[in-house]
N, C-alpha and C positions, 0 to 999 in steps of 0.2 A: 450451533456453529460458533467457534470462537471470534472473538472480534481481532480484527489485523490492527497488530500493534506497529505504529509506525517512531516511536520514539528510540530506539537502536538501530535504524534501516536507513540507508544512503540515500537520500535527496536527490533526485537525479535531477528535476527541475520543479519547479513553486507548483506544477501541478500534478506531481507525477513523485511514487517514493516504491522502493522495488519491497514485494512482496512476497512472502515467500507461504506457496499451496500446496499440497500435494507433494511437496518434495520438488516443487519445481519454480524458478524463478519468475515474476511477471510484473509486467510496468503496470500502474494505477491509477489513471484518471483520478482524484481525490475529488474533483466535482462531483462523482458519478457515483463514487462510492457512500453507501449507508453509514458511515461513521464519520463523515465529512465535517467539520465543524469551524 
């Protein structure tokens, strides 16, 4: 599973940056997610 690159992706807010899976767009908890740093 590729890691979600979040360094070209829209901010939406300090904790949250839009993802893009499947072909489909999803907001992101970055606390919650496995690459959180």
């Amino acid at each position: 599973m590729p890691l979600i690159s979040i360094k070209n992706r829209k901010v939406e807010s300090p904790n949250e940056v839009r993802s893009f899976e499947n072909g489909r767009a999803e907001l992101v908890n970055l606390e919650d997610s496995p690459f959180y740093e």
